[in-house]
PyMOL commands that place a pseudoatom at each C-alpha (Angstrom):
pseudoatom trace, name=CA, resn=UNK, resi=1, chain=A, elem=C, hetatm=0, pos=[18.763, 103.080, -43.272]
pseudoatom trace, name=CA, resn=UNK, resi=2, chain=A, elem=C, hetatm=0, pos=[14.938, 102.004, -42.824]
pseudoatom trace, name=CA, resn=UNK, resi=3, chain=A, elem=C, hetatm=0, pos=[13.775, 99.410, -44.714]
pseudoatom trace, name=CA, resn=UNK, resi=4, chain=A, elem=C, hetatm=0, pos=[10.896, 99.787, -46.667]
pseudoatom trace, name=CA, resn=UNK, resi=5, chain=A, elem=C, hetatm=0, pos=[7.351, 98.336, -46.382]
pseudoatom trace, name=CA, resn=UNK, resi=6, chain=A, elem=C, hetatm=0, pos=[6.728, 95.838, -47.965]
pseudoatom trace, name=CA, resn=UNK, resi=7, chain=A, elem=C, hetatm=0, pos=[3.340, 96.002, -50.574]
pseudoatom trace, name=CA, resn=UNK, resi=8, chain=A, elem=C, hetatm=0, pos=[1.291, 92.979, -51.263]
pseudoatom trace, name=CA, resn=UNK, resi=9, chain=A, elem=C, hetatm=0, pos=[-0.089, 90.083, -49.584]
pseudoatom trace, name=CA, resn=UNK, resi=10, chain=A, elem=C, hetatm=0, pos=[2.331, 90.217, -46.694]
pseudoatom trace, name=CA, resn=UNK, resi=11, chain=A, elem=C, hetatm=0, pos=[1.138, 93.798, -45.568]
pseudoatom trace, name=CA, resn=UNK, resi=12, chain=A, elem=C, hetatm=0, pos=[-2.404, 92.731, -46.340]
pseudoatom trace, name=CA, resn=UNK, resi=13, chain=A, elem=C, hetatm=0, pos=[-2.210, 89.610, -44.369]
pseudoatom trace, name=CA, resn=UNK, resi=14, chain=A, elem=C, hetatm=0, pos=[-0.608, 91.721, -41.130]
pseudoatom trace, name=CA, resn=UNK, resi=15, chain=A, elem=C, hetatm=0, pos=[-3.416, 94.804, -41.506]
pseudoatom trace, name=CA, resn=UNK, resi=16, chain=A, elem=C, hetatm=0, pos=[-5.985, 91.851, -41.681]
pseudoatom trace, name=CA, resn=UNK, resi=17, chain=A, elem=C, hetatm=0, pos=[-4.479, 89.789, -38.337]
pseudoatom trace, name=CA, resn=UNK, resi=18, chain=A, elem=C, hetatm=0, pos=[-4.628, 93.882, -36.775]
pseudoatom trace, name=CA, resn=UNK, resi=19, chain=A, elem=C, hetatm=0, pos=[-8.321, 94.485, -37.922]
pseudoatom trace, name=CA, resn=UNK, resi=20, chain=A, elem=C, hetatm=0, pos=[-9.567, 91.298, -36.329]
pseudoatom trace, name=CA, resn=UNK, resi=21, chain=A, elem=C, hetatm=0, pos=[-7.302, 91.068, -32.938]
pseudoatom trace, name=CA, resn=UNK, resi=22, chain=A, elem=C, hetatm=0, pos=[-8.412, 94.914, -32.776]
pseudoatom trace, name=CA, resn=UNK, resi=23, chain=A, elem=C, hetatm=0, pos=[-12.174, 93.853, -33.444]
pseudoatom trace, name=CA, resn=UNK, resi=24, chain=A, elem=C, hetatm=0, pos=[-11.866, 90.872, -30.841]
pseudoatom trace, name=CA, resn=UNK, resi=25, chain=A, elem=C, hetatm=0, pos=[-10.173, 92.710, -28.157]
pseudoatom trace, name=CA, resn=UNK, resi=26, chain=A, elem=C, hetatm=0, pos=[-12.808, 95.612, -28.481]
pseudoatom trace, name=CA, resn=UNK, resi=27, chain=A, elem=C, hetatm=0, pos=[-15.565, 92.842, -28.099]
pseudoatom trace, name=CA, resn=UNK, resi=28, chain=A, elem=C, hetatm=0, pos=[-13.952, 91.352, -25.055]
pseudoatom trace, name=CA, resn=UNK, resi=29, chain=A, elem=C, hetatm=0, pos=[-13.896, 94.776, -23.196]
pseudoatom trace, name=CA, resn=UNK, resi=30, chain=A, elem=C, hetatm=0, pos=[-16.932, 95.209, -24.316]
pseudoatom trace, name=CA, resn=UNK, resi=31, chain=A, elem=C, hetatm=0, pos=[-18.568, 91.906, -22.873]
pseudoatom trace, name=CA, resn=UNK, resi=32, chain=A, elem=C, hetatm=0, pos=[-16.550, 92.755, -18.995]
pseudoatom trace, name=CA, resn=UNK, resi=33, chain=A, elem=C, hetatm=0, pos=[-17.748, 96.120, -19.049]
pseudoatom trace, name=CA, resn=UNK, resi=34, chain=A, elem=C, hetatm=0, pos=[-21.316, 95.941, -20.162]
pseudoatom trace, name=CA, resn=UNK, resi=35, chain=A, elem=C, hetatm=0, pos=[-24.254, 96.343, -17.188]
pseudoatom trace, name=CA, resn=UNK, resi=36, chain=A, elem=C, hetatm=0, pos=[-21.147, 97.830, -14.983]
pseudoatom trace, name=CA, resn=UNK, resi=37, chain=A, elem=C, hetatm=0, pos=[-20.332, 101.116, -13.616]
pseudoatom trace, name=CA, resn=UNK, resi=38, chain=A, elem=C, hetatm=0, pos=[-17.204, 100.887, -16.347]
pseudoatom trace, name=CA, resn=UNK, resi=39, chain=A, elem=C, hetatm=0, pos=[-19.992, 101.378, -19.391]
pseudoatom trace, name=CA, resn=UNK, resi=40, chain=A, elem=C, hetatm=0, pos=[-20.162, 104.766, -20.571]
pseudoatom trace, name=CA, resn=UNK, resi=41, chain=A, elem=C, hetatm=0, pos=[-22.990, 107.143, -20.056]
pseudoatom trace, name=CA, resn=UNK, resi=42, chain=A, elem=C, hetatm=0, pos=[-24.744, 107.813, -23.180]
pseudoatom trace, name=CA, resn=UNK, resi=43, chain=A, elem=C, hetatm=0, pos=[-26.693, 110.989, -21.756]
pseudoatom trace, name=CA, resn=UNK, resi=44, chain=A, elem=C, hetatm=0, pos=[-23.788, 112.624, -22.033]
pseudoatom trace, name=CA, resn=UNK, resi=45, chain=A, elem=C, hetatm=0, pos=[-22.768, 112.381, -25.987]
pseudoatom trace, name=CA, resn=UNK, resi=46, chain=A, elem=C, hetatm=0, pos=[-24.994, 115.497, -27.043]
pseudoatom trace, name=CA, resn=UNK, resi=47, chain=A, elem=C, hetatm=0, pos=[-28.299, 115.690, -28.467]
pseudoatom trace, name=CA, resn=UNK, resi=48, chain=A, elem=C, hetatm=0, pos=[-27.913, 114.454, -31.854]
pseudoatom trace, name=CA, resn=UNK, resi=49, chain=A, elem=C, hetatm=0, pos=[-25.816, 111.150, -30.840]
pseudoatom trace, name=CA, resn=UNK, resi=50, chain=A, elem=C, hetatm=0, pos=[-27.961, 110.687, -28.239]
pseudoatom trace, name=CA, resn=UNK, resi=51, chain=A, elem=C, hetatm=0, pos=[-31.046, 110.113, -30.065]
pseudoatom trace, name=CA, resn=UNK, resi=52, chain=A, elem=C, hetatm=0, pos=[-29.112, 107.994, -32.871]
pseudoatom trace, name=CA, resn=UNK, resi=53, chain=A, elem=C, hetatm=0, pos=[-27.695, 105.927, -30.094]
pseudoatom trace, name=CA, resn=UNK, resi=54, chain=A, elem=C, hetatm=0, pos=[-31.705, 105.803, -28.443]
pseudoatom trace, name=CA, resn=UNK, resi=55, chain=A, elem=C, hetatm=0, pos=[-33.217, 104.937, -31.748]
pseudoatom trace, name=CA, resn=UNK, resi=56, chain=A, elem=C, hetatm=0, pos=[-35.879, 102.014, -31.964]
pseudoatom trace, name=CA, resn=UNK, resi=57, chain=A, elem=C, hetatm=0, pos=[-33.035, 100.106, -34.626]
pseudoatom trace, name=CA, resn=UNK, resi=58, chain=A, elem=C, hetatm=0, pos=[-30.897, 99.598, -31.902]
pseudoatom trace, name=CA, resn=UNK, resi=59, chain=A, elem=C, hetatm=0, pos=[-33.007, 98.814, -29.057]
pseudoatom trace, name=CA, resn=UNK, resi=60, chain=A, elem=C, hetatm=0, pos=[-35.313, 96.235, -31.634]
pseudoatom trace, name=CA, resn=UNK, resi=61, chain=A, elem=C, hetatm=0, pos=[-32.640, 95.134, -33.870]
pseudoatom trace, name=CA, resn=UNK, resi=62, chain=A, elem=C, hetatm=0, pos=[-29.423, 95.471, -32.960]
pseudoatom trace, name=CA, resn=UNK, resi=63, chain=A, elem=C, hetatm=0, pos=[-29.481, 94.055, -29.250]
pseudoatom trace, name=CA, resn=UNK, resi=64, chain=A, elem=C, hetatm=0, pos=[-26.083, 92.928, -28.377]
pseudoatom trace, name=CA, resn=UNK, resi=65, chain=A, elem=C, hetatm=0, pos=[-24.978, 94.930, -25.073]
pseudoatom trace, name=CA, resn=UNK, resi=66, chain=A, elem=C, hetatm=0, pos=[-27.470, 96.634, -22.629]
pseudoatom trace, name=CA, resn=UNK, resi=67, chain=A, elem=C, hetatm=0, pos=[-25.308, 100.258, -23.518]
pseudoatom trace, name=CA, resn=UNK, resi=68, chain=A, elem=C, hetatm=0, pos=[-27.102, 101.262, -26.740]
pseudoatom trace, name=CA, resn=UNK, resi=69, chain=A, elem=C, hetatm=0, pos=[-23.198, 102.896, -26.886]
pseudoatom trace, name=CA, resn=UNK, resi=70, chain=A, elem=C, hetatm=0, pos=[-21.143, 99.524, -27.473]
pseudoatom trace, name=CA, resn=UNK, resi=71, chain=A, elem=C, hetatm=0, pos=[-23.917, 98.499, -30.122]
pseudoatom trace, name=CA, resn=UNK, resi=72, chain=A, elem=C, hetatm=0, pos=[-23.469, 101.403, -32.262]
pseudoatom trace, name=CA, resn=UNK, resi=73, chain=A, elem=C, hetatm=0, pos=[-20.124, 100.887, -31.658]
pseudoatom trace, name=CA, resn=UNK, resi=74, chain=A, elem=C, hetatm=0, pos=[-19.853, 97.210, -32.288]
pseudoatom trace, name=CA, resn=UNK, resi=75, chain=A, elem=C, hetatm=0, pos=[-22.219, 98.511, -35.584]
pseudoatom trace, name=CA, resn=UNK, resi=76, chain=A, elem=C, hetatm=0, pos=[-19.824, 100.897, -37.268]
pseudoatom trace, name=CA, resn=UNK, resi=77, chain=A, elem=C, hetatm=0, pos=[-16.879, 98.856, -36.678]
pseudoatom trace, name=CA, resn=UNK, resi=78, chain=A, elem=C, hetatm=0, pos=[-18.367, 95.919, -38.403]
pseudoatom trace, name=CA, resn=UNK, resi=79, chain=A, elem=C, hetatm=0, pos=[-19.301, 98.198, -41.040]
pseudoatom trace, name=CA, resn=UNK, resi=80, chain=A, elem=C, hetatm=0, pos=[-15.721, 99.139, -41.405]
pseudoatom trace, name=CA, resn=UNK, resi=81, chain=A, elem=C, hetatm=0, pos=[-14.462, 95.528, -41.657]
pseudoatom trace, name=CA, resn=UNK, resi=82, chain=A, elem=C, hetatm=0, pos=[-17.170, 94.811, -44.537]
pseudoatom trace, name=CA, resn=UNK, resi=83, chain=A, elem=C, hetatm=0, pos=[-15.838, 98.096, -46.486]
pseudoatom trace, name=CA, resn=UNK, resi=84, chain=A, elem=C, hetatm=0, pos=[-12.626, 97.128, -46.401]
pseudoatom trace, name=CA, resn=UNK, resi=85, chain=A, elem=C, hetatm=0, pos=[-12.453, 93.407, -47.392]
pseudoatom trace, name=CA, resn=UNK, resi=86, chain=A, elem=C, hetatm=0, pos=[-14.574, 94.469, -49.857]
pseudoatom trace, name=CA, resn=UNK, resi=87, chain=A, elem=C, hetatm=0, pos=[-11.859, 96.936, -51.120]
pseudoatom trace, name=CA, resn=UNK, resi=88, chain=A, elem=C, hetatm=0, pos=[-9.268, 94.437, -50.510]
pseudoatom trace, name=CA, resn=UNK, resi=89, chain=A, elem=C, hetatm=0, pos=[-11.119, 91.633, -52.685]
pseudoatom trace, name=CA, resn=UNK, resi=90, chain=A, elem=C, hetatm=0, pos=[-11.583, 94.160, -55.428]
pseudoatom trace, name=CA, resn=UNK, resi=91, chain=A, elem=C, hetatm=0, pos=[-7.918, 95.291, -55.456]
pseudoatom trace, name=CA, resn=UNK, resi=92, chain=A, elem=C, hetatm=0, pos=[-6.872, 91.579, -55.581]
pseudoatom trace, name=CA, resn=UNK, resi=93, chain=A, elem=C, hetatm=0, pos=[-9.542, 90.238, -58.225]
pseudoatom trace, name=CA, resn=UNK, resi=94, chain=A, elem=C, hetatm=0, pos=[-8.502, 93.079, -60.732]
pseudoatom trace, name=CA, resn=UNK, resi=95, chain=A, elem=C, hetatm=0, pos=[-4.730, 92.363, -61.954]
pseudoatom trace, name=CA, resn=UNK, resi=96, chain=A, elem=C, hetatm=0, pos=[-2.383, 95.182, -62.320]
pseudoatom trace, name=CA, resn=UNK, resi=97, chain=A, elem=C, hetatm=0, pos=[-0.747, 96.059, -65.676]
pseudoatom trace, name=CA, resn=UNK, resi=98, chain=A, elem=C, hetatm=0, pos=[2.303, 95.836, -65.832]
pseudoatom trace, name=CA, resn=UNK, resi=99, chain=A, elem=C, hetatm=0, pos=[4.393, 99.009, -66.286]
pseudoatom trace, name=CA, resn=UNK, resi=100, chain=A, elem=C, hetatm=0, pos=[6.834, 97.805, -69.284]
for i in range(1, 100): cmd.bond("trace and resi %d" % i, "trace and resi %d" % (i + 1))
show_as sticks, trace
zoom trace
């Protein structure tokens, strides 16, 4: 039979070790690739992603790779860390009721 997962802070701990090693590993293909023939080519996304991706936010503010790619990359992925600890603090700061 398969056991089943197990809900609480043990599955929230282990989705929280995969977020970051995923986040860390990303970085540090990131960092070997960048200013290399290995970076992607961002003329190719389309014309819409393209001129996200060549925006004056990312070239002024946002200046962590020379590929305007990885930063909008690096961008949303931080954005989805933020949204979910967020979520994850809520859901542990309100108590559940209990169902008796």
């Amino acid at each position: 039979m398969r056991k089943k997962r197990e809900k609480g802070p043990k599955n929230l701990v282990r989705k929280w070790v995969i977020t970051i090693g995923g986040f860390v590993v990303m970085q540090i293909v990131f960092i070997l690739t960048d200013g290399t023939f290995l970076e992607a080519n961002s003329k190719k996304l389309g014309d819409v992603a393209y001129n996200i991706v060549d925006s004056k936010f990312f070239y002024d503010w946002l200046i962590l790779y020379v590929s305007p790619i990885f930063n909008i990359i690096t961008l949303l992925a931080v954005l989805h860390i933020i949204f979910h600890g967020t979520k994850d603090l809520v859901r542990i700061s309100i108590p559940r009721r209990s169902s008796n």
